[in-house]
C-alpha positions as CSV (number, residue, x, y, z in Angstrom):
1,X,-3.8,-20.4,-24.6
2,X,0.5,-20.5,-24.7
3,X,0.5,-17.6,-26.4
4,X,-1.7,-15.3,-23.8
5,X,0.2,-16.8,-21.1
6,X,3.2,-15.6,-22.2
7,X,2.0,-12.3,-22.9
8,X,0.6,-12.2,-19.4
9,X,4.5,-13.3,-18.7
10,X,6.0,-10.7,-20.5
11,X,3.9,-8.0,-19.5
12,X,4.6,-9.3,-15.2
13,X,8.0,-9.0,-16.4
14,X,8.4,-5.5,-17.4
15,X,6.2,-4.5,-14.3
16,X,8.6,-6.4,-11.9
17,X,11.7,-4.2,-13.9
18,X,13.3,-7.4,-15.7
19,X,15.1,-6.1,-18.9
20,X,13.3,-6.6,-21.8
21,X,15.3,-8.8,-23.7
22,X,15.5,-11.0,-20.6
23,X,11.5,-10.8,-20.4
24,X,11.4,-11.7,-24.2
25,X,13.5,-14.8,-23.7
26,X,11.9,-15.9,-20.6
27,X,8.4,-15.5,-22.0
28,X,9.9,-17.4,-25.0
29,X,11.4,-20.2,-23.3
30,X,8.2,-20.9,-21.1
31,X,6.2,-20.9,-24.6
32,X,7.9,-23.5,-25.9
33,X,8.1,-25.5,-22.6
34,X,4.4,-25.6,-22.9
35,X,4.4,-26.0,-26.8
36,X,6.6,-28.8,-26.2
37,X,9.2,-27.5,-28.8
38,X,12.5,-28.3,-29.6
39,X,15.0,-25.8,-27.5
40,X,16.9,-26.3,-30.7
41,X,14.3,-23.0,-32.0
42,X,16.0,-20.7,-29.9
43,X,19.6,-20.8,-31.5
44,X,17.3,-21.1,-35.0
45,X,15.1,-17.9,-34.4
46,X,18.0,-16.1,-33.3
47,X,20.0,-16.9,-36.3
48,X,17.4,-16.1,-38.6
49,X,16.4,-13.3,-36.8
50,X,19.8,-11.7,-37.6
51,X,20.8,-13.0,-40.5
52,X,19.5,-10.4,-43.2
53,X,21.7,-8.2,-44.9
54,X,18.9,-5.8,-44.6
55,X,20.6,-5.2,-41.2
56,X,23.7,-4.3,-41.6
57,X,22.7,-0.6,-42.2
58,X,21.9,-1.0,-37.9
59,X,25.1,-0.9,-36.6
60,X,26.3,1.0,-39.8
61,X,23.9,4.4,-39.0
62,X,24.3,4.1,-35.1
63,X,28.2,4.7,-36.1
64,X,27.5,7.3,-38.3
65,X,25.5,9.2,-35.6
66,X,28.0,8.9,-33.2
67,X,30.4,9.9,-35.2
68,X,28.7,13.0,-36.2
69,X,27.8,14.1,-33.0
70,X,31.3,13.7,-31.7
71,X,33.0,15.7,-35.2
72,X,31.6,18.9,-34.9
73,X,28.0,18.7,-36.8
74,X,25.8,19.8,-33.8
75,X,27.6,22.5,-33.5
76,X,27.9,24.1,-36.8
77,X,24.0,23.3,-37.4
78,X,23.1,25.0,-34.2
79,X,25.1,27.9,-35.3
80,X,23.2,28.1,-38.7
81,X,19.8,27.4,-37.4
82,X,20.8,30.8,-34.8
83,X,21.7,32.8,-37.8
84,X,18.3,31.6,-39.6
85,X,15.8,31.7,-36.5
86,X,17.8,33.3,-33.4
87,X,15.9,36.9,-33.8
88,X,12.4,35.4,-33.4
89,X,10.5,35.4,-30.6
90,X,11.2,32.6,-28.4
91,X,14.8,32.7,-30.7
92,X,16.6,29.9,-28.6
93,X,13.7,27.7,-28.5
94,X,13.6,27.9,-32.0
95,X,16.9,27.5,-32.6
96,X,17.0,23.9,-30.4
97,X,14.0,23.0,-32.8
98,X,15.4,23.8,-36.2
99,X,19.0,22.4,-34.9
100,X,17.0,19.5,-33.6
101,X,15.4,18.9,-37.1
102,X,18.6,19.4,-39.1
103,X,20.5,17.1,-36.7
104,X,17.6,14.4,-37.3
105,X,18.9,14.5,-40.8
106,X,22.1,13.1,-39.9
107,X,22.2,10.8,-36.9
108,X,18.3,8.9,-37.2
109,X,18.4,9.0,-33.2
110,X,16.4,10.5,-30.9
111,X,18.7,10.0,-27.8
112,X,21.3,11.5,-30.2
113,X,19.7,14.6,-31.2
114,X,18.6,15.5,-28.0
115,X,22.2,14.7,-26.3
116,X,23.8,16.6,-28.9
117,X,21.4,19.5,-29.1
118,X,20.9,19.5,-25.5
119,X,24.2,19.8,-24.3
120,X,24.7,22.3,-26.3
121,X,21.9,24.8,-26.1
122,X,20.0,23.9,-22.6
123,X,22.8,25.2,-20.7
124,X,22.6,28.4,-22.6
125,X,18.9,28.5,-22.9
126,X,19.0,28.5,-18.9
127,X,21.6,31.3,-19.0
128,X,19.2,33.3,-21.4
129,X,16.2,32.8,-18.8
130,X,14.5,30.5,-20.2
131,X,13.3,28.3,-17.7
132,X,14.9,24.8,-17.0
133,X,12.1,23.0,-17.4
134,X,10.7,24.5,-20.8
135,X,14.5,24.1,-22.0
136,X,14.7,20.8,-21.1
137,X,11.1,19.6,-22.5
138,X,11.3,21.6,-25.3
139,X,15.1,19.5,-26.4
140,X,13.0,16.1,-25.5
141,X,9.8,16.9,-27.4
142,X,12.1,18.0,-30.2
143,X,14.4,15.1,-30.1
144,X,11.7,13.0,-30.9
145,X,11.8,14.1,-34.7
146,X,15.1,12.1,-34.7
147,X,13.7,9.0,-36.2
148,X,11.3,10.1,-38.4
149,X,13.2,12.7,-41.0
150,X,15.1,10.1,-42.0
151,X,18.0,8.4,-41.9
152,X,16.2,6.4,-39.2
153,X,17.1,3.3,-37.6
154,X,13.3,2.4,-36.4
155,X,12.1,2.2,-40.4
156,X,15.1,0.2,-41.6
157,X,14.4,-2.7,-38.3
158,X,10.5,-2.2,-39.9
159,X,11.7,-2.2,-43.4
160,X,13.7,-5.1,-42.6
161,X,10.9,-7.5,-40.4
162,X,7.8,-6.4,-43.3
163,X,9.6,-6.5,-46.3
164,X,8.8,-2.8,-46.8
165,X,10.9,-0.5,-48.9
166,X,13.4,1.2,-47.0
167,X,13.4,4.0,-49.3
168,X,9.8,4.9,-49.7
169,X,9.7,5.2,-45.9
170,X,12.5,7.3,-45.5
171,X,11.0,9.3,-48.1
172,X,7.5,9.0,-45.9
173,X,8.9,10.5,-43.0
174,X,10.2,13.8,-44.5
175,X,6.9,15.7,-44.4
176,X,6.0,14.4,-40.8
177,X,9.1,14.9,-39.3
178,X,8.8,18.7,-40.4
179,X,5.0,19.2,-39.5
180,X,6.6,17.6,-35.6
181,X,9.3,20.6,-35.5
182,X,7.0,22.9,-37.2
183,X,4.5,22.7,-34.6
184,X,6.8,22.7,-31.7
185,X,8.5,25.9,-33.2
186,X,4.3,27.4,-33.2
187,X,4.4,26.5,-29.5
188,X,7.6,28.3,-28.4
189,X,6.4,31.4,-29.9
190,X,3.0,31.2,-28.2
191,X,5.3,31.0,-24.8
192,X,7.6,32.7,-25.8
193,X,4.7,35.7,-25.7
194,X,3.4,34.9,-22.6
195,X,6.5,34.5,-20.7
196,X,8.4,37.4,-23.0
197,X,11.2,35.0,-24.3
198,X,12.7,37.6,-26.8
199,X,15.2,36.4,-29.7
200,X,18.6,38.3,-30.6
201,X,17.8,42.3,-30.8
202,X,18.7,42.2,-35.2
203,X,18.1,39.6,-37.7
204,X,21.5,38.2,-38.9
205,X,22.7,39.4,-42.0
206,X,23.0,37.6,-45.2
207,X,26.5,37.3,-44.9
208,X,25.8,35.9,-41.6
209,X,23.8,33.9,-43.2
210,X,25.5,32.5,-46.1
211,X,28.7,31.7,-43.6
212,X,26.3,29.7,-41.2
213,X,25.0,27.8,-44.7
214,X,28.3,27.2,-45.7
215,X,29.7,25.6,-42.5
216,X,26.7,23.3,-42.1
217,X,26.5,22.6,-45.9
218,X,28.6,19.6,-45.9
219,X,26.8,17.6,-42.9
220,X,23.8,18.7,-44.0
221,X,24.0,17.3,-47.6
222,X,24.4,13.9,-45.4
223,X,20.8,12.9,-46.0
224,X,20.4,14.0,-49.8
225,X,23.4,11.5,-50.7
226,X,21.7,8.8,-48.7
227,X,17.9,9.4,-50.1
228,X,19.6,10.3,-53.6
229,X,21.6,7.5,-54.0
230,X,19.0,4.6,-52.8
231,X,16.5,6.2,-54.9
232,X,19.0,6.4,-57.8
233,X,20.2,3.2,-57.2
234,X,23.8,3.9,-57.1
235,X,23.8,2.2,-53.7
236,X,21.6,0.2,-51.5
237,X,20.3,1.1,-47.8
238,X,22.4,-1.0,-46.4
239,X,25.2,0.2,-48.4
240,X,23.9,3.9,-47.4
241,X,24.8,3.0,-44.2
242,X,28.5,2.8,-45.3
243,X,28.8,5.8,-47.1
244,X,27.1,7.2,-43.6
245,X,30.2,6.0,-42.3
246,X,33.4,7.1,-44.8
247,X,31.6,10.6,-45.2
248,X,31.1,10.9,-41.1
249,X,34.7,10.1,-41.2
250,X,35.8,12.1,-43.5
251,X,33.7,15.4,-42.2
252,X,35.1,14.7,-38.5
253,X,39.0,14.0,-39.5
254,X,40.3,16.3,-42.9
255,X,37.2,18.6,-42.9
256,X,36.0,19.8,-39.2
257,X,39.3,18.4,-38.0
258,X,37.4,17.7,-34.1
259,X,37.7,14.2,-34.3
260,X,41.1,12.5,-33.4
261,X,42.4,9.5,-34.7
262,X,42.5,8.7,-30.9
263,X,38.5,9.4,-30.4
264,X,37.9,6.2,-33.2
265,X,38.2,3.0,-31.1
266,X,35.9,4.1,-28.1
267,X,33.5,5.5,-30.8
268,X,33.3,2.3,-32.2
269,X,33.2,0.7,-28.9
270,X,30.3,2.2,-28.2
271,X,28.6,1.4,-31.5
272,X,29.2,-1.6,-31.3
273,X,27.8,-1.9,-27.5
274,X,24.5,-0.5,-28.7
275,X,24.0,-2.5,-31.1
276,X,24.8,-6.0,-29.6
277,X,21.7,-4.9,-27.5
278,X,19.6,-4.0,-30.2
279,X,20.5,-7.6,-32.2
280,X,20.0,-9.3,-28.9
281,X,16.2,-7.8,-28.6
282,X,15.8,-8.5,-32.2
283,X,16.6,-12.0,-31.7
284,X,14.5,-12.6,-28.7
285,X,11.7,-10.4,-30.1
286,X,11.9,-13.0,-33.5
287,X,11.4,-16.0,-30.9
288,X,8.6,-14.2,-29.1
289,X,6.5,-13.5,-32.5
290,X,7.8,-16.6,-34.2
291,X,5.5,-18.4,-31.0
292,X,2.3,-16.2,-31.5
293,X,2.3,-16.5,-35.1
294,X,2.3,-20.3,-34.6
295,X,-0.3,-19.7,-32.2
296,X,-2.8,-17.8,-34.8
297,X,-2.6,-14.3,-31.9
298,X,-2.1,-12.1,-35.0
299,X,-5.0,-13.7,-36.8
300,X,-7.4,-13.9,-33.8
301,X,-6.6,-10.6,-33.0
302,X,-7.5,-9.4,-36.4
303,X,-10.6,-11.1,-35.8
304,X,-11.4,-10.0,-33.4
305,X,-11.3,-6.4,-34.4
306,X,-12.7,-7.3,-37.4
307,X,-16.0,-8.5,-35.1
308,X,-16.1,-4.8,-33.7
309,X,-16.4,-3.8,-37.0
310,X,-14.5,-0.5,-35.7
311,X,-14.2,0.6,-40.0
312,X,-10.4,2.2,-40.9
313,X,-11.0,5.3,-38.4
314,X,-11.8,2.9,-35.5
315,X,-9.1,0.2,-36.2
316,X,-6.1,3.0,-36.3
317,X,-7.4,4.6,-33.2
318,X,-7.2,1.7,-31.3
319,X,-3.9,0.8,-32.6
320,X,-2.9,4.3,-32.1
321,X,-3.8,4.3,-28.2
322,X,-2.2,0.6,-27.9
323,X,0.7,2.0,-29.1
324,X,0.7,5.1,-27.1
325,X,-0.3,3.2,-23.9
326,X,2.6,0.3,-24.7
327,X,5.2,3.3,-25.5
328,X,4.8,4.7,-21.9
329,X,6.7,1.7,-20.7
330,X,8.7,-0.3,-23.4
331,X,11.0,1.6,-25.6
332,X,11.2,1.8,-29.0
333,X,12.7,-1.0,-30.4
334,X,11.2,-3.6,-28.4
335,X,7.9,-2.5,-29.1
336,X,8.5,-2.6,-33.2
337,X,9.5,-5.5,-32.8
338,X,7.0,-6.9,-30.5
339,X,4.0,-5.2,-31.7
340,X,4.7,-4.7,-35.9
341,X,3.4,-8.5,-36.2
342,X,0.3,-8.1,-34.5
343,X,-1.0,-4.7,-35.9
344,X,0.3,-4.7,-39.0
345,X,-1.9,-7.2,-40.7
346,X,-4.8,-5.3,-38.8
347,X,-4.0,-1.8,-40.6
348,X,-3.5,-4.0,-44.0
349,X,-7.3,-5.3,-43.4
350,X,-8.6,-2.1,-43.1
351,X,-6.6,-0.9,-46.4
352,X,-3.7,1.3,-45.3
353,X,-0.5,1.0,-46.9
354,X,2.6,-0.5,-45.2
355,X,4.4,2.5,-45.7
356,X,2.2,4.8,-44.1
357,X,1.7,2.1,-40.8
358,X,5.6,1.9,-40.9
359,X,5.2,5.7,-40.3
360,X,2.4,5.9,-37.9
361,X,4.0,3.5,-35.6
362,X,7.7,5.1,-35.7
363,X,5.9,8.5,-34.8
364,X,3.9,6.8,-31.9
365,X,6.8,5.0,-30.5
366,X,9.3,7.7,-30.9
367,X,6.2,10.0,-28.3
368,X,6.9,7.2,-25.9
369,X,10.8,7.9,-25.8
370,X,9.2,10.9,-24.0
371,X,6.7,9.6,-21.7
372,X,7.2,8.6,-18.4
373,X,7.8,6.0,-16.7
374,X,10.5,4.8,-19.3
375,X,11.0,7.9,-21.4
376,X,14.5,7.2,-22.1
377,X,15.1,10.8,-24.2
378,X,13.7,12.2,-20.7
379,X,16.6,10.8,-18.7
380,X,19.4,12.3,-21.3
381,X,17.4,15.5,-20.9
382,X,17.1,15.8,-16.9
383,X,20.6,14.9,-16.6
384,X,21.9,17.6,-19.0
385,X,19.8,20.2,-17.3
386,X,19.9,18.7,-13.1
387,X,16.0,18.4,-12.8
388,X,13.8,15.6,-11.9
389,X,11.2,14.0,-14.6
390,X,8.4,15.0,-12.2
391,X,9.7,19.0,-12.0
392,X,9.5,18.8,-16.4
393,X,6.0,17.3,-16.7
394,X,4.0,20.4,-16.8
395,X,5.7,22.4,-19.5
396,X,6.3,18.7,-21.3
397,X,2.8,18.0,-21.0
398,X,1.8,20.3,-23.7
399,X,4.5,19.9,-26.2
400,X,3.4,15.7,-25.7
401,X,-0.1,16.5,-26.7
402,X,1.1,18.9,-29.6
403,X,3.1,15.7,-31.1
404,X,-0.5,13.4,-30.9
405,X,-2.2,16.0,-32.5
406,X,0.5,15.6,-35.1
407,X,0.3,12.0,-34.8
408,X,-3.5,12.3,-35.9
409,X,-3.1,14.1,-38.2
410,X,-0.3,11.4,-39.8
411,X,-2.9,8.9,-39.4
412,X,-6.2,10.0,-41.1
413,X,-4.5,12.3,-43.9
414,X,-2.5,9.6,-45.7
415,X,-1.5,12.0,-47.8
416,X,1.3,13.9,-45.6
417,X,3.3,10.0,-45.3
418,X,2.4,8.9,-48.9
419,X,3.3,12.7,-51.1
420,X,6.8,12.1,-51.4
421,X,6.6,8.4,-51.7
422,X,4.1,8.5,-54.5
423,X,5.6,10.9,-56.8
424,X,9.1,8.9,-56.5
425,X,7.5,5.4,-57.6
C-alpha cells in the first residue's frame, strides 16, 4: 500500500510542476516515513546509486558532446551531408536529417543534435522557404535519433542499472537509429512534392564530394574508435568516454582550430552542471525503486500482467503506450530510471532480450523529448526558430507518428535491434 501511495505522490507532484528530482525525494522520504525506515537509507541509496564505475562514461560523453558541438563538427558534417543529399528534393530537409544522423554519432544527445543542427540549418531552411514550422519539426523529429545511433548516454544509465552490455546496445541501436532518419528523409520528400521544396539545381561533384568526406572524416570516425575499441577490448565504455574526451579535444584545438583554450573552463562548467543533475535524479530515482522493490510493485505488476495473459505482442504494447503516455510529461532520464525496474522484468517474462528492451525503451523515451507538454528538444527548437509549440504541432504531428511506426517496428521484429549484436557475440 506505501508503495502506491507514493506513486500516487509522485505522479501529484509532477502535475503540480515540482521538479522531478524534488518529486523523487519527497515521494521517497514519505515512503520510508510510512515504512518506518531508517533516514540513514537516503545518504545509503544515494551512495550506492552513484558509486559504479560504469558511470563515469556520463559526465565523460556529455563533455565530449559539448565539446564537439562547440569545435566545429556540426558544421563540417552539415557541409558533407549538402554535398551528399543537397540536390534532392526537399534537399535542406534532407540535409538537417543526414547531418542530424551523423551528428548522433558523435555527441549521444538529442538536445545536442538538434541545438547544433538547428542553429545551423533552420535559419537557412527559413531563408530557402521552407516553412518555419516544418524546419523546426523536422530538426526536433530528427534530433531524436541522438540517443539511439550510439554513443548514447540513455543505454549506458540502462547498461549501468540492468547489468546489460554496454557494447551490444550501442551496437543495437545502429540499425534503428538509421531506419528513424531513413524514414524522416521518405517524409521530406513526400512534402517536399506537395509543397515544391526543390534541392540545389546540380548534384555536387565528386570532388565536391570527396572534399566534404575529408573535412568530416576525422569527427566522423569518432564513433568507429568508440564501438571498435570496446568491442576489441582495447578499452572499456567507460574508458571510451575518455578517449571521447582527448580526441574531442584534440579535433577542436590542433585540428579545426575553433575551440580556444579560453572556451575550456565554461565548457566544462557546463558539463559538469548537467550532470550534477543527472547523478542527483539517479540517486533519488535508486531511493524511489529501492522502496518498490521492497515493496514486491515490480513483482505484483508482473503478475498482474501475467493474469491478462496479454502473450509477448500484448505485454510490449502495453509497455509501449505506458511509455509513450509517461514520455509526454517526464523526460528521459527520469523515466529510465523510474520505469526500467518495473517493466523490465515484464518484457524478460514474456522472453525478449534485455538488449532489445534497452532499445525499445531508449526509442520510446527519446519520442517523448518531442511531445508536448515537456518535450524538452521542442523548446531548443521553438527558440532557435521564434515559434510557439502550439504553431509546430501540425507539421510535427506526422513526423511523431512516423517515429511510432518505427518504434513498432523495433518492437515486433527483433531482428533490426539484435543483427549487429548477434553477429559480434
Amino acid at each position: 500500500m506505501t508503495a502506491w501511495l507514493m506513486l500516487v505522490l509522485l505522479f501529484g507532484l509532477f502535475l503540480i510542476g515540482v521538479p522531478i528530482t524534488f518529486s523523487l525525494g519527497v515521494a521517497s522520504l514519505v515512503g520510508l516515513l510510512l515504512m518506518d525506515v531508517p533516514l540513514v537509507v537516503i545518504a545509503q541509496r544515494l551512495w550506492t546509486a552513484v558509486d559504479t564505475f560504469t558511470l563515469v562514461a556520463v559526465p565523460l560523453f556529455i563533455l565530449a558532446g559539448d565539446l564537439m558541438s562547440r569545435g566545429g563538427i556540426s558544421r563540417r558534417l552539415v557541409d558533407f551531408a549538402q554535398a551528399l543529399v543537397g540536390h534532392l528534393t526537399s534537399g535542406l530537409a534532407m540535409v538537417a536529417v543526414v547531418a542530424c544522423m551523423f551528428f548522433a554519432a558523435v555527441s549521444g544527445s538529442a538536445v545536442a543534435d538538434a541545438a547544433a543542427i538547428g542553429g545551423l540549418l533552420i535559419p537557412t531552411m527559413i531563408a530557402n522557404r521552407y516553412h518555419p514550422a516544418f524546419s523546426a519539426s523536422l530538426i526536433s523529429a530528427a534530433g531524436t535519433i541522438g540517443p539511439i545511433i550510439p554513443p548514447s548516454i540513455p543505454m549506458v544509465l540502462y547498461g549501468a542499472m540492468t547489468n546489460t552490455s554496454i557494447a551490444m546496445l550501442f551496437a543495437g541501436g545502429f540499425i534503428p537509429g538509421i531506419l528513424m532518419g531513413v524514414s524522416l528523409m521518405a517524409y521530406c520528400y513526400y512534402v517536399g512534392k506537395q509543397r515544391g521544396y526543390k534541392g540545389r539545381e546540380h548534384r555536387a561533384p565528386a570532388a565536391e564530394v570527396f572534399r566534404g568526406f575529408m573535412n568530416a572524416l576525422l569527427a566522423m570516425l569518432m564513433p568507429g574508435i568508440i564501438i571498435g575499441g570496446i568491442i576489441s577490448g582495447v578499452f572499456t565504455p567507460t574508458e571510451s568516454g575518455v578517449v571521447a574526451v582527448v580526441y574531442a579535444l584534440f579535433l577542436g584545438l590542433f585540428v579545426y582550430r575553433e575551440l580556444a583554450w579560453r572556451d575550456i573552463l565554461p565548457i566544462f562548467h557546463q558539463s559538469a552542471l548537467l550532470t550534477g543533475k543527472i547523478l542527483f535524479i539517479l540517486g533519488t530515482a535508486s531511493i524511489f525503486s529501492w522502496i518498490l522493490t521492497v515493496q514486491g510493485i515490480p513483482q505484483q505488476v508482473a503478475d498482474a500482467v501475467s493474469g491478462m495473459k496479454l502473450g509477448l505482442v500484448g505485454t510490449l504494447l502495453l509497455i509501449n503506450i505506458i511509455l509513450l503516455v509517461v514520455g509526454t510529461f517526464i523526460d528521459t532520464i527520469s523515466a529510465l530510471l523510474i520505469f526500467t525496474p518495473i517493466l523490465l522484468p515484464l518484457a524478460i517474462a514474456v522472453g525478449v532480450d534485455p538488449i532489445h528492451f534497452g532499445i525499445i525503451i531508449a526509442v520510446n523515451l527519446t519520442i517523448g523529448m518531442i511531445t508536448p507538454p515537456v518535450g524538452v528538444v521542442l523548446f531548443v527548437t521553438t527558440a532557435i526558430a521564434k515559434l510557439s509549440i502550439r504553431e509546430m504541432m501540425r507539421d510535427l504531428t506526422p513526423m511523431i507518428a512516423i517515429l511510432i511506426a518505427v518504434l513498432a517496428l523495433v518492437t515486433f521484429w527483433p531482428g533490426l535491434v539484435m543483427f549487429i549484436p548477434n553477429l559480434l557475440r
